[in-house]
CHARMM internal coordinates of N, CA and C (Angstrom, degrees):
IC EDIT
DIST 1 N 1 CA 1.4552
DIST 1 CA 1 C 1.5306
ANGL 1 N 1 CA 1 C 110.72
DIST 1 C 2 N 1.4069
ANGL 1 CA 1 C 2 N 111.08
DIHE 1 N 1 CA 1 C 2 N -57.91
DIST 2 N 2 CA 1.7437
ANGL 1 C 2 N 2 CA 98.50
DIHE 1 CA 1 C 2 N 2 CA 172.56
DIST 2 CA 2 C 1.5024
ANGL 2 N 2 CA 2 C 128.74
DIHE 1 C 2 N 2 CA 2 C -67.77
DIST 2 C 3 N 1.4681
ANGL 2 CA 2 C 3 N 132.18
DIHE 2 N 2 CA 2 C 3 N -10.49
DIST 3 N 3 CA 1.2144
ANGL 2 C 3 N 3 CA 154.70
DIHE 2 CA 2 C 3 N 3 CA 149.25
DIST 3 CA 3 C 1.3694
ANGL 3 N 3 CA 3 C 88.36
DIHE 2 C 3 N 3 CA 3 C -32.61
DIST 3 C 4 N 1.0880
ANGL 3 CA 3 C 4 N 109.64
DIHE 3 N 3 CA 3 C 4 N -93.46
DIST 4 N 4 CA 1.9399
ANGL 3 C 4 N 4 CA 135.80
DIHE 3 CA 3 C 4 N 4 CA -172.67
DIST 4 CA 4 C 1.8902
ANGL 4 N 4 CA 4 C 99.31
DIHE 3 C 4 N 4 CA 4 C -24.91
DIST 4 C 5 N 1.5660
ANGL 4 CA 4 C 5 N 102.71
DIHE 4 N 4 CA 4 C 5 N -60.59
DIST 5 N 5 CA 1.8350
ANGL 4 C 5 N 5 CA 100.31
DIHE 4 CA 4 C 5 N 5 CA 176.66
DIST 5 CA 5 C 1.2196
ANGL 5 N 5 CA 5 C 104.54
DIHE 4 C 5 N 5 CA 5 C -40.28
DIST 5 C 6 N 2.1845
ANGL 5 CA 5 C 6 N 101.69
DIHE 5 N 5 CA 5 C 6 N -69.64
DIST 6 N 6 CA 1.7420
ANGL 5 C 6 N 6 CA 90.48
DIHE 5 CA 5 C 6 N 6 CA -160.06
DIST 6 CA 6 C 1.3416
ANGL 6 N 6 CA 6 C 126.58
DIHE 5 C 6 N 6 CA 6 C -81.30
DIST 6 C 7 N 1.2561
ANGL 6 CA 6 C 7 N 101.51
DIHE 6 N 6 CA 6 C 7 N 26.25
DIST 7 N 7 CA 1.7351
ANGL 6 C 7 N 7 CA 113.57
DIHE 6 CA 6 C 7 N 7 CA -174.31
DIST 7 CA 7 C 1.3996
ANGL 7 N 7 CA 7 C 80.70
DIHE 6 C 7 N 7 CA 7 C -83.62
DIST 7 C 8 N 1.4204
ANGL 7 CA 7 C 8 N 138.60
DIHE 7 N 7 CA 7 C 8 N -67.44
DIST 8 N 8 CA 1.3698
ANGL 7 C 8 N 8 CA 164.12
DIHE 7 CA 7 C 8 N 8 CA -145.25
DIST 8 CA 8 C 1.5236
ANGL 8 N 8 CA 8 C 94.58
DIHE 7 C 8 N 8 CA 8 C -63.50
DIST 8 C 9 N 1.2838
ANGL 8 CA 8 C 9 N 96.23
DIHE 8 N 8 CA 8 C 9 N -74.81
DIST 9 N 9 CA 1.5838
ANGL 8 C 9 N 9 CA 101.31
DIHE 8 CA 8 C 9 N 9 CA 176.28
DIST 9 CA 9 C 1.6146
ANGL 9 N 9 CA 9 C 123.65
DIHE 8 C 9 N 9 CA 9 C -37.92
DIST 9 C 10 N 1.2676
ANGL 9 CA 9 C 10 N 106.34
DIHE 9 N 9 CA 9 C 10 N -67.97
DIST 10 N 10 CA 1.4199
ANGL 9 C 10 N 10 CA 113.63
DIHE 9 CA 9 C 10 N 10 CA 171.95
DIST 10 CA 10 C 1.1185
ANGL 10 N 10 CA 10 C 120.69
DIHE 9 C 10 N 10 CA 10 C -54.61
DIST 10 C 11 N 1.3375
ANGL 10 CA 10 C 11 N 132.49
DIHE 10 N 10 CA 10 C 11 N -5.66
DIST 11 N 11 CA 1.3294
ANGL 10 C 11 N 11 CA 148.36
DIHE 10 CA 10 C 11 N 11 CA 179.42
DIST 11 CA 11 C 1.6163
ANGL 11 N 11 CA 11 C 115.84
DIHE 10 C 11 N 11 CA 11 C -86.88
DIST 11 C 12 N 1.2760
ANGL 11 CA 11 C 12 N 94.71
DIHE 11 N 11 CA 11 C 12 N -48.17
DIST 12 N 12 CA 1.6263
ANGL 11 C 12 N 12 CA 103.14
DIHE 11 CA 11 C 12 N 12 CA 170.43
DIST 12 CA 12 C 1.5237
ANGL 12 N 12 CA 12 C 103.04
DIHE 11 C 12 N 12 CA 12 C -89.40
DIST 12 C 13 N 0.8095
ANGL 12 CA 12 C 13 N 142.27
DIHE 12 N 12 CA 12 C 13 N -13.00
DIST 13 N 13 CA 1.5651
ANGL 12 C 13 N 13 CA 129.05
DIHE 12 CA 12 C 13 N 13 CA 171.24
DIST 13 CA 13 C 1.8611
ANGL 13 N 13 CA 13 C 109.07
DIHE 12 C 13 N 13 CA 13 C -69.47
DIST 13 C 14 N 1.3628
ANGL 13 CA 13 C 14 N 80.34
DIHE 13 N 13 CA 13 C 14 N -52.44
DIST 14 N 14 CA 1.6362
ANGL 13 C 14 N 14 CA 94.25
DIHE 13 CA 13 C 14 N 14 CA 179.38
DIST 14 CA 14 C 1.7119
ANGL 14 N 14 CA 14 C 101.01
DIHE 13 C 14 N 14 CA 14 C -49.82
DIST 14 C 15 N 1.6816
ANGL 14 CA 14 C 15 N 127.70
DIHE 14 N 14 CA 14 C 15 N -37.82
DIST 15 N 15 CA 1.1501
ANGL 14 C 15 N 15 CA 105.45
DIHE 14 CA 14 C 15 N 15 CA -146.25
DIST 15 CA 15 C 1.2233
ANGL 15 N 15 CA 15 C 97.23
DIHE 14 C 15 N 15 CA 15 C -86.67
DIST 15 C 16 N 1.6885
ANGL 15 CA 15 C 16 N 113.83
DIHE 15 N 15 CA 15 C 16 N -31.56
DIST 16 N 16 CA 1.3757
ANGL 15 C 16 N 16 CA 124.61
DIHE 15 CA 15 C 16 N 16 CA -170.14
DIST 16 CA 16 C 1.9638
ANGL 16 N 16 CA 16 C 115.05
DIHE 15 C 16 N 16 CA 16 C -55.87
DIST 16 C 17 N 1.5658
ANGL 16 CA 16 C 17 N 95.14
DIHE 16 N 16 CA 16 C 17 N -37.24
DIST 17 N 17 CA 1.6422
ANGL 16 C 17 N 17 CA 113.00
DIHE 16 CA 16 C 17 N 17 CA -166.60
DIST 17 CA 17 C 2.0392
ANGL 17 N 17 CA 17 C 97.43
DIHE 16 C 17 N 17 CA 17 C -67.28
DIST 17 C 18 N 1.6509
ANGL 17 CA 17 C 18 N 111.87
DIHE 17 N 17 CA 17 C 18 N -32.57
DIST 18 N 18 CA 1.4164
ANGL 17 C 18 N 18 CA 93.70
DIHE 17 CA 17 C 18 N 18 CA 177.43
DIST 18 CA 18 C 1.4796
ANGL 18 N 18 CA 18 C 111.76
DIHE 17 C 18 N 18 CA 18 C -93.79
DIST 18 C 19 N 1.2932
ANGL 18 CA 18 C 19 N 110.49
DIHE 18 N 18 CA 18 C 19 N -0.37
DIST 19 N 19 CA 1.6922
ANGL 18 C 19 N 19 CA 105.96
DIHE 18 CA 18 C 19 N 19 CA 170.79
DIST 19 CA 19 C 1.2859
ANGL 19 N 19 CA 19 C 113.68
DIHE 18 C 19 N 19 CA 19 C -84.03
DIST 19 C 20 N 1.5746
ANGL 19 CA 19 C 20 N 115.22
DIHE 19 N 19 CA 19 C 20 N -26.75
DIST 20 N 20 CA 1.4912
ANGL 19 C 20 N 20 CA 111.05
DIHE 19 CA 19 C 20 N 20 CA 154.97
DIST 20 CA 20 C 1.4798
ANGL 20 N 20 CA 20 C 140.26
DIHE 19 C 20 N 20 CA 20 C -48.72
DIST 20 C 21 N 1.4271
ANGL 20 CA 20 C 21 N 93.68
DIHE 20 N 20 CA 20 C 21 N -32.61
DIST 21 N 21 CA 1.6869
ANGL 20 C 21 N 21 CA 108.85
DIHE 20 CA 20 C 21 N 21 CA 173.87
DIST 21 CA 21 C 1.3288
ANGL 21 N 21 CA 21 C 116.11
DIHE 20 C 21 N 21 CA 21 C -85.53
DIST 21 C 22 N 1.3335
ANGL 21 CA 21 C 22 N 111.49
DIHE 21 N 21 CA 21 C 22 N -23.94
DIST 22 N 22 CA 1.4191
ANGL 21 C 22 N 22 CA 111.05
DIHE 21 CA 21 C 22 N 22 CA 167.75
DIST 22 CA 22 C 1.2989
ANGL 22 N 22 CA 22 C 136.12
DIHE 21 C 22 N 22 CA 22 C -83.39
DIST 22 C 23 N 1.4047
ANGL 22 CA 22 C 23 N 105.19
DIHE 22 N 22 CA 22 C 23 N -61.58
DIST 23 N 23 CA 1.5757
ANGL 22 C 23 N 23 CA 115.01
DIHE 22 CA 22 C 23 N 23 CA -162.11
DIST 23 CA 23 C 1.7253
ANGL 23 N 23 CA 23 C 94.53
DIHE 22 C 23 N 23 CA 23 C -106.24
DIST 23 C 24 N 1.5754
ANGL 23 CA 23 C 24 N 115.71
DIHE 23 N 23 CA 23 C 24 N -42.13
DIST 24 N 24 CA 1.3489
ANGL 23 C 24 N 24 CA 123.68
DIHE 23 CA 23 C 24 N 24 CA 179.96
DIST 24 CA 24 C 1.3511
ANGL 24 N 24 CA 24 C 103.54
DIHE 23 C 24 N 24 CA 24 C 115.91
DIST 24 C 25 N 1.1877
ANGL 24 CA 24 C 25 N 145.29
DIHE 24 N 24 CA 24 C 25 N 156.31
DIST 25 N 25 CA 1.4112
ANGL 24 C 25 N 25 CA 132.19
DIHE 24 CA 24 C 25 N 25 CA -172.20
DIST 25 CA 25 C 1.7523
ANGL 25 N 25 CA 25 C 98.55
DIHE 24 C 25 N 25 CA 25 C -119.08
DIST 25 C 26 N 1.2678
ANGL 25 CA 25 C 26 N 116.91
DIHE 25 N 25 CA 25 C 26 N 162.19
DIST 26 N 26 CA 1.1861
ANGL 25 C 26 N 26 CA 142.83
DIHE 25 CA 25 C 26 N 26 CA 167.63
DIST 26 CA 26 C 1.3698
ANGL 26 N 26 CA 26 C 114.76
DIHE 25 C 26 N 26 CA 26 C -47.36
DIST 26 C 27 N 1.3637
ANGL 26 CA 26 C 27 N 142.89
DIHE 26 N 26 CA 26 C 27 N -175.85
DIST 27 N 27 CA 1.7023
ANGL 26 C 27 N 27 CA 151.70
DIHE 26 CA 26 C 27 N 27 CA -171.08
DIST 27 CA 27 C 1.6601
ANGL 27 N 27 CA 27 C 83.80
DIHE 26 C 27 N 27 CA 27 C -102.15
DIST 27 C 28 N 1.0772
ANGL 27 CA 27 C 28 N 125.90
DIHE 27 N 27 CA 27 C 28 N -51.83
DIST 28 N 28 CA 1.3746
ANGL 27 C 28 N 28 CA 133.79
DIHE 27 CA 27 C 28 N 28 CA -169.87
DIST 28 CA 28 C 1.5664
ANGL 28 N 28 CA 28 C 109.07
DIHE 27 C 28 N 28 CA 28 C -66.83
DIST 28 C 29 N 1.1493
ANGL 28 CA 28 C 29 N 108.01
DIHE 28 N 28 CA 28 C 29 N -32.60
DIST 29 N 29 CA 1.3915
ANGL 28 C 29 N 29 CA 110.45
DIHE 28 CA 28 C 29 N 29 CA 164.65
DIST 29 CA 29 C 1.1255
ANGL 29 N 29 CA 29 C 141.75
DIHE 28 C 29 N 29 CA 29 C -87.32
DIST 29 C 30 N 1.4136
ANGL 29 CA 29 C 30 N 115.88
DIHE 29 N 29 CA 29 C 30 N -21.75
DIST 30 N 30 CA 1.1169
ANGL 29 C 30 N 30 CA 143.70
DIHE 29 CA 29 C 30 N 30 CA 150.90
DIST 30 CA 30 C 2.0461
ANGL 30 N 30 CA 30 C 118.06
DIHE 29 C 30 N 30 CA 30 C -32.14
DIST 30 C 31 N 1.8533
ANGL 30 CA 30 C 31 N 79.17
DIHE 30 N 30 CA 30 C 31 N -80.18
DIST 31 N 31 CA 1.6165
ANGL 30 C 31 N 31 CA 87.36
DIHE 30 CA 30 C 31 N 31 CA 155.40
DIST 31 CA 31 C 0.9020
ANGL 31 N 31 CA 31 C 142.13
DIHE 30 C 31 N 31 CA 31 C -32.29
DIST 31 C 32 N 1.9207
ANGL 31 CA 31 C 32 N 111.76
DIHE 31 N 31 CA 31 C 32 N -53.54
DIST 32 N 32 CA 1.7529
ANGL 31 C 32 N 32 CA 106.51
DIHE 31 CA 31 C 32 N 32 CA 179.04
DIST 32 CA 32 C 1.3337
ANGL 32 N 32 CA 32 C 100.88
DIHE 31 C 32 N 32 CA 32 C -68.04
DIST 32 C 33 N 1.0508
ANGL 32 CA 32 C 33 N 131.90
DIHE 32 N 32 CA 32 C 33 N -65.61
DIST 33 N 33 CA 1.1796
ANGL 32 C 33 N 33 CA 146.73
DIHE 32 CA 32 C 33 N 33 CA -154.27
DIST 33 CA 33 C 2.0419
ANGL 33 N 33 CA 33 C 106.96
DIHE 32 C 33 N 33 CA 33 C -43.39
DIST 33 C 34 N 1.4704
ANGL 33 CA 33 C 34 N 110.79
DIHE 33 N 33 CA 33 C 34 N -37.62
DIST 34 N 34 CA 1.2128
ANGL 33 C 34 N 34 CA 109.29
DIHE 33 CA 33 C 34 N 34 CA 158.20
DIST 34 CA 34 C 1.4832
ANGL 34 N 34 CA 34 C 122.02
DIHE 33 C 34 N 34 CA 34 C -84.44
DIST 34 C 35 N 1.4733
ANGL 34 CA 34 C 35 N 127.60
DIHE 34 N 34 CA 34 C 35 N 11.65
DIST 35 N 35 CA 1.4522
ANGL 34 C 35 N 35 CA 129.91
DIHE 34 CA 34 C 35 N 35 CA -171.62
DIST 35 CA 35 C 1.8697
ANGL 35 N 35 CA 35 C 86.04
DIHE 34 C 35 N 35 CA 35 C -103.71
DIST 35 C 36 N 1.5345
ANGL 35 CA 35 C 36 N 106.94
DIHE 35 N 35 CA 35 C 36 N -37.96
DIST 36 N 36 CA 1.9426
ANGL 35 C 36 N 36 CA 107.78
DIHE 35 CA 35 C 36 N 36 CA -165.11
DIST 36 CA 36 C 1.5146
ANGL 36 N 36 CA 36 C 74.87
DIHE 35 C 36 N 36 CA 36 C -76.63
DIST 36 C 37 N 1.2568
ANGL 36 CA 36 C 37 N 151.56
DIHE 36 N 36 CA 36 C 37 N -62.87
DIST 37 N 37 CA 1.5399
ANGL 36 C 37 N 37 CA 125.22
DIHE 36 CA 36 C 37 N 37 CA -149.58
DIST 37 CA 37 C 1.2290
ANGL 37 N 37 CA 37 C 114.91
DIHE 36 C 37 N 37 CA 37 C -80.33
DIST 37 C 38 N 1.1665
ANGL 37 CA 37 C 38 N 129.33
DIHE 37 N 37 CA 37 C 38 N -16.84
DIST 38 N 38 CA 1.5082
ANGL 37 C 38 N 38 CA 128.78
DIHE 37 CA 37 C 38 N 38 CA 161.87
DIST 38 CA 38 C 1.6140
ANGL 38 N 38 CA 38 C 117.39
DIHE 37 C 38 N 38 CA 38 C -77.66
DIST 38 C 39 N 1.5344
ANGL 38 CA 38 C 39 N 99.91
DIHE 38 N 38 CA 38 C 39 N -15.19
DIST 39 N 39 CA 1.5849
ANGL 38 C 39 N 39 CA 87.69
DIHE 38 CA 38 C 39 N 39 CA -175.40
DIST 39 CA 39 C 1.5408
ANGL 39 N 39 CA 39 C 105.80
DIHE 38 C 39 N 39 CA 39 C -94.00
DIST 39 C 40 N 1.3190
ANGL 39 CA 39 C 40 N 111.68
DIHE 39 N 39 CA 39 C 40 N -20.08
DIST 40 N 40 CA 1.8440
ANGL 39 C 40 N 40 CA 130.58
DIHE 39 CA 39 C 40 N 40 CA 169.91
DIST 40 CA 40 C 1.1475
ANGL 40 N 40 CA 40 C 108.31
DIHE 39 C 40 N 40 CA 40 C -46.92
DIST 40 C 41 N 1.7863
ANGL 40 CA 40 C 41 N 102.59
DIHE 40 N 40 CA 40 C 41 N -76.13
DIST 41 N 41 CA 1.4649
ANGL 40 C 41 N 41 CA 111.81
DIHE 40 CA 40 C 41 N 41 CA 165.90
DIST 41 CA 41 C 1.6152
ANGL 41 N 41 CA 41 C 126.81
DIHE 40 C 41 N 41 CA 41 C -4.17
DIST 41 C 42 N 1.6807
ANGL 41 CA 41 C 42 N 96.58
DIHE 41 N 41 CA 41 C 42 N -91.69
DIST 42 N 42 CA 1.4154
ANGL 41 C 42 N 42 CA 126.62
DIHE 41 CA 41 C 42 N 42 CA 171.39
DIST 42 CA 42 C 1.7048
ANGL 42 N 42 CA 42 C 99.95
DIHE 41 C 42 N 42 CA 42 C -12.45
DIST 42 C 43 N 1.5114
ANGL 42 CA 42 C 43 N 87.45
DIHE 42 N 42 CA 42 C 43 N -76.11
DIST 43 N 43 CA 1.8601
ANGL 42 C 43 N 43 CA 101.79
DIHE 42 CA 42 C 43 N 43 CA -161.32
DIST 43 CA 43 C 1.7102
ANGL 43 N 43 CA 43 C 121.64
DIHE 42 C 43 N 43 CA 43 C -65.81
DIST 43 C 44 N 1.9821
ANGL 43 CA 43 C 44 N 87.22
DIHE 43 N 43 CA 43 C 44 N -14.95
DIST 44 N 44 CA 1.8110
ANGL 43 C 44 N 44 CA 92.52
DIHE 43 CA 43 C 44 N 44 CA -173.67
DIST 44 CA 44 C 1.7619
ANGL 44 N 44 CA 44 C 91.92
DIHE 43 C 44 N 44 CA 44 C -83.22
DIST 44 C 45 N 0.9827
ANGL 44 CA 44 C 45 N 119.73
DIHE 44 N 44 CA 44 C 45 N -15.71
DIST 45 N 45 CA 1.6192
ANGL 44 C 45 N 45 CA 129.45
DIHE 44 CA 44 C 45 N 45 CA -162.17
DIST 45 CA 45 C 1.6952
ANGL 45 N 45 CA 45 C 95.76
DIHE 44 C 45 N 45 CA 45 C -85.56
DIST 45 C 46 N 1.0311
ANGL 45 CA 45 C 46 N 100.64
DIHE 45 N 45 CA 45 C 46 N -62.44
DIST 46 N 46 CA 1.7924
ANGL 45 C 46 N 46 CA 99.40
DIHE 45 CA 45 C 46 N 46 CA 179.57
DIST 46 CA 46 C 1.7236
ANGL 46 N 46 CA 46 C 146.38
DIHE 45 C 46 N 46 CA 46 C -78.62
DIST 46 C 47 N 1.8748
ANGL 46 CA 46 C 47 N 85.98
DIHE 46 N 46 CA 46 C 47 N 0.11
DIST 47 N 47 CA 1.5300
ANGL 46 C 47 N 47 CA 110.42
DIHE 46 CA 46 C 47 N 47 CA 151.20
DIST 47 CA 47 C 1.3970
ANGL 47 N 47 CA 47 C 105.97
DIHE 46 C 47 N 47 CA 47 C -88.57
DIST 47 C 48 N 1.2014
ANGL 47 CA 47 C 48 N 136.69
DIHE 47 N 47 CA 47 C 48 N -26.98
DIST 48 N 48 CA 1.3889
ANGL 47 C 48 N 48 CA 120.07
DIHE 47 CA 47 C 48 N 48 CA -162.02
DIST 48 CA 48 C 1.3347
ANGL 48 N 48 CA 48 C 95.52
DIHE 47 C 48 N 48 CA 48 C -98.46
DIST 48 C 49 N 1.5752
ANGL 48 CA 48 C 49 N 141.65
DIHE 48 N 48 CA 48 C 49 N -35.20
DIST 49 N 49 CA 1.4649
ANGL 48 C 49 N 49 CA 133.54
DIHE 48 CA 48 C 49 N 49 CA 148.45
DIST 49 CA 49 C 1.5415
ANGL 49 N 49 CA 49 C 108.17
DIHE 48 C 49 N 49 CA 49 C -29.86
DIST 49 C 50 N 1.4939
ANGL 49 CA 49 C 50 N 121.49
DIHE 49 N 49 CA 49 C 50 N -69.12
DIST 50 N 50 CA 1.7913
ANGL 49 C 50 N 50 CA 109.29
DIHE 49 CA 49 C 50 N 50 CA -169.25
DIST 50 CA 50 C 1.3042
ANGL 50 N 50 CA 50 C 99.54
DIHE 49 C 50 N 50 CA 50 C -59.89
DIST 50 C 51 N 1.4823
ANGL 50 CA 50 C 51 N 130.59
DIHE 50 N 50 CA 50 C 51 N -43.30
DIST 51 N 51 CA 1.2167
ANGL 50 C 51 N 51 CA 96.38
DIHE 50 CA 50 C 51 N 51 CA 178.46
DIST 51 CA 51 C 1.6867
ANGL 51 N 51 CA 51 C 152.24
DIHE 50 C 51 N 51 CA 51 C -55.49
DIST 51 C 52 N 1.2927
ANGL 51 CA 51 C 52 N 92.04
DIHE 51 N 51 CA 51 C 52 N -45.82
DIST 52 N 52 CA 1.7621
ANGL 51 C 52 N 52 CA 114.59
DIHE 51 CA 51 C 52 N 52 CA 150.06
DIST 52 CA 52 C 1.9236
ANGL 52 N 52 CA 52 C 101.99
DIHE 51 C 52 N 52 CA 52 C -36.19
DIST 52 C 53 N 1.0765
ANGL 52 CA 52 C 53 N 102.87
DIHE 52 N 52 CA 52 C 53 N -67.12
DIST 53 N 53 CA 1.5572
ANGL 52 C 53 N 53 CA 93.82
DIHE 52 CA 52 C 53 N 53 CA -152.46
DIST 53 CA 53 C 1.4216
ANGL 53 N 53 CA 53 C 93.92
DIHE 52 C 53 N 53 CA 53 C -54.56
DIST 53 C 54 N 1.5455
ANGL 53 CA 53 C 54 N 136.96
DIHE 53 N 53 CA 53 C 54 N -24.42
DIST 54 N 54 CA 1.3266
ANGL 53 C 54 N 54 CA 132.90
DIHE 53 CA 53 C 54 N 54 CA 167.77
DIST 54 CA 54 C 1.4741
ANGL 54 N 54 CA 54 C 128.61
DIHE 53 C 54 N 54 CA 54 C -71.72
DIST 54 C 55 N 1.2362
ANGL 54 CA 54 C 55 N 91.21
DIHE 54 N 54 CA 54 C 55 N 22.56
DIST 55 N 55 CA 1.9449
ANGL 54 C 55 N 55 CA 84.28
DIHE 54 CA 54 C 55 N 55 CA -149.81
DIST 55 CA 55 C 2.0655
ANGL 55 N 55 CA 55 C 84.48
DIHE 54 C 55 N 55 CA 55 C -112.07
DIST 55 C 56 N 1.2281
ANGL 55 CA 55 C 56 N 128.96
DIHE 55 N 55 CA 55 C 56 N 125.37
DIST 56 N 56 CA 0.9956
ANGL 55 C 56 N 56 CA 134.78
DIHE 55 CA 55 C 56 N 56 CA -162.12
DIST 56 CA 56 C 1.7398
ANGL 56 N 56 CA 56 C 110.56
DIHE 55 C 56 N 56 CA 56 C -122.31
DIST 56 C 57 N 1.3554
ANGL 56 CA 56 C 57 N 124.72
DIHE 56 N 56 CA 56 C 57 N 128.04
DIST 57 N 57 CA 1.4157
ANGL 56 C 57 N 57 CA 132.95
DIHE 56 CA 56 C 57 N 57 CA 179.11
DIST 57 CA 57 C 1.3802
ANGL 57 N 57 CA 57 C 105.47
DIHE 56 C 57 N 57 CA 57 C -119.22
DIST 57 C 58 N 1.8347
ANGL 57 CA 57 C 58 N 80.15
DIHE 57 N 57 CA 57 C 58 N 114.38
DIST 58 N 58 CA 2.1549
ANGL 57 C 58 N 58 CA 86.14
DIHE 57 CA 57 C 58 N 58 CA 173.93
DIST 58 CA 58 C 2.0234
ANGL 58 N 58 CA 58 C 91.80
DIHE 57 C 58 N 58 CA 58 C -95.89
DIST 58 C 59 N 1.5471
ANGL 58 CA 58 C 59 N 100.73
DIHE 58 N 58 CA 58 C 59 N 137.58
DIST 59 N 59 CA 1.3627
ANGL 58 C 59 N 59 CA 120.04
DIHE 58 CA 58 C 59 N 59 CA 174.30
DIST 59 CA 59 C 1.6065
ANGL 59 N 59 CA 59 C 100.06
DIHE 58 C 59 N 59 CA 59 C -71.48
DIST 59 C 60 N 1.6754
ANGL 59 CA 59 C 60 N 124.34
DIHE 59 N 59 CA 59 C 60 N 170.59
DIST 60 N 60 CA 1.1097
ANGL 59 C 60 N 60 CA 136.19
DIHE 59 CA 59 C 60 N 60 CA 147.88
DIST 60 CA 60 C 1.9300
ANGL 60 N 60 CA 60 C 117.24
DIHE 59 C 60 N 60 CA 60 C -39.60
DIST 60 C 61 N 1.4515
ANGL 60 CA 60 C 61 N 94.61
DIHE 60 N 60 CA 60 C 61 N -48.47
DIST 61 N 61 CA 1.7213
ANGL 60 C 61 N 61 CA 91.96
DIHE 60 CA 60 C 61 N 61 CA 175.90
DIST 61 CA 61 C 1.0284
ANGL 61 N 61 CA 61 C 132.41
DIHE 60 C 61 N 61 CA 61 C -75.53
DIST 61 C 62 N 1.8371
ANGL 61 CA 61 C 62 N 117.26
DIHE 61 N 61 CA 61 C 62 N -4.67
DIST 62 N 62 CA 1.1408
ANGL 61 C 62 N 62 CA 119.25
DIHE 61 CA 61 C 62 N 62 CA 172.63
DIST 62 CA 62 C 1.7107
ANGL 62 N 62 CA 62 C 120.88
DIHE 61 C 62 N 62 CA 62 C 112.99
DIST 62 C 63 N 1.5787
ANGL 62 CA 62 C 63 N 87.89
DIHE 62 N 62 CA 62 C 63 N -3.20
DIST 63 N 63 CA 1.8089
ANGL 62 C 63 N 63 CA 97.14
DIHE 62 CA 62 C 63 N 63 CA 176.86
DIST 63 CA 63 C 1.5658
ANGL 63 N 63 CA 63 C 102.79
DIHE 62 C 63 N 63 CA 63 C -100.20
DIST 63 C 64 N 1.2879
ANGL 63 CA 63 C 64 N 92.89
DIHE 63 N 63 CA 63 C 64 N 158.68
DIST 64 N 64 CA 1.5229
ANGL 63 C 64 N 64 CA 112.55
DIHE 63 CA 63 C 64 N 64 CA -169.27
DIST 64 CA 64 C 1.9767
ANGL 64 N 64 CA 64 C 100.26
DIHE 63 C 64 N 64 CA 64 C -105.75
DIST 64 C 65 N 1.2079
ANGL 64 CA 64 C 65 N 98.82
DIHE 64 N 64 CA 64 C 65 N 150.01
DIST 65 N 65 CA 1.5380
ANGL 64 C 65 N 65 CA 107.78
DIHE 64 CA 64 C 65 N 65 CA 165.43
DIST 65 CA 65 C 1.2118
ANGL 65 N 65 CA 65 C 116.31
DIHE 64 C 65 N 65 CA 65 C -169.18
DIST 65 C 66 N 1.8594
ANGL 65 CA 65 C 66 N 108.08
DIHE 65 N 65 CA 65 C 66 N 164.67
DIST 66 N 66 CA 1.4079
ANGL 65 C 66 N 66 CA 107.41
DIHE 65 CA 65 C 66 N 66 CA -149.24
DIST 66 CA 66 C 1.2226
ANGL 66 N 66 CA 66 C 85.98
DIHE 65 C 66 N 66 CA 66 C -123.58
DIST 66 C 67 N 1.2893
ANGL 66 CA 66 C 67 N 116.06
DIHE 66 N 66 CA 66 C 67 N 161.49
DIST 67 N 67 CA 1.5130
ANGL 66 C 67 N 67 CA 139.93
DIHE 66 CA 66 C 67 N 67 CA 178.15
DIST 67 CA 67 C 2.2607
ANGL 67 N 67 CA 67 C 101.42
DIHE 66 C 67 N 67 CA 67 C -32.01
DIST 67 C 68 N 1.0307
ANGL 67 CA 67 C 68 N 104.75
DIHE 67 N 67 CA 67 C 68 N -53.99
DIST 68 N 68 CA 1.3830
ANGL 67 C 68 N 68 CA 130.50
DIHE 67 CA 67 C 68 N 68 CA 173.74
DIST 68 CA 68 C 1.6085
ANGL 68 N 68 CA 68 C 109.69
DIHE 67 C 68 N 68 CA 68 C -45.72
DIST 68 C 69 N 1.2024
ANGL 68 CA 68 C 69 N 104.08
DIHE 68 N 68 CA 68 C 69 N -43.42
DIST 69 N 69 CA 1.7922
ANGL 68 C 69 N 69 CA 106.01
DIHE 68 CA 68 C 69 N 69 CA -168.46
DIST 69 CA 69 C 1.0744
ANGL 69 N 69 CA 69 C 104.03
DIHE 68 C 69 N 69 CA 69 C 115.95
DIST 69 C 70 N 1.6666
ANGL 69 CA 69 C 70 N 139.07
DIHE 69 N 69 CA 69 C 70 N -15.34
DIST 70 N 70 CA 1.5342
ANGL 69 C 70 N 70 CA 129.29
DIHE 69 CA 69 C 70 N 70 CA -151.72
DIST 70 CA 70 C 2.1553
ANGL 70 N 70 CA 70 C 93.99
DIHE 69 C 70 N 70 CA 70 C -83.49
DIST 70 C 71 N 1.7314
ANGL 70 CA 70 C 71 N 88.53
DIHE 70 N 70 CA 70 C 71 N 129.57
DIST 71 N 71 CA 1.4376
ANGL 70 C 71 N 71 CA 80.96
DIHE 70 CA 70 C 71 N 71 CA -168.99
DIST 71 CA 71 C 1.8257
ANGL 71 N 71 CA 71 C 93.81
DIHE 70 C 71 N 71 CA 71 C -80.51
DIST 71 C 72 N 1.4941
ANGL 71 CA 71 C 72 N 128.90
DIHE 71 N 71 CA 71 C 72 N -174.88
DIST 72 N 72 CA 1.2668
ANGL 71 C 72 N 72 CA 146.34
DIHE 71 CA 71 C 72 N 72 CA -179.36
DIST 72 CA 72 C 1.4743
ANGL 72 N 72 CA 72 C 106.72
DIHE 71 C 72 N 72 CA 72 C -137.94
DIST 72 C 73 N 1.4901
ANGL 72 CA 72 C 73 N 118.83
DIHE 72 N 72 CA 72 C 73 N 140.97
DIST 73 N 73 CA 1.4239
ANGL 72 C 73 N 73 CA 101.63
DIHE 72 CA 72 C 73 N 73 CA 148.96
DIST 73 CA 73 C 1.6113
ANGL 73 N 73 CA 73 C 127.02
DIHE 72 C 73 N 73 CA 73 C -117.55
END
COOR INIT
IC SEED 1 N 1 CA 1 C
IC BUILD
């Protein structure tokens, strides 16, 4: 289901970014077009945070740690 949004999303960004190069877009377009990259942003920013917080480093000695510092044993 969120695939499907940012498929959507990225779709209209994409369409808006070559109507910019072409024709130039509208004030109204303008706008969305900075509401889809801030809202991309946002969401590309806070998958790549959960991911980190998942992302796990085993040391040579055998301890584990997370992007965060939190050690594991």
């Amino acid at each position: 289901m969120m695939e499907v949004i940012m498929s959507a999303r990225t779709d209209r960004i994409n369409e808006l970014a070559r109507k910019e190069k072409s024709v130039g877009l509208t004030p109204e377009e303008k706008a969305e077009q900075k509401k889809l990259r801030d809202e991309f942003r946002a969401i590309f920013r806070a998958n790549f945070a959960l991911q980190m917080d998942n992302t796990v480093f085993e040391r040579p000695d055998g301890t584990k740690t997370t992007m965060t510092g939190k050690n594991e044993k």
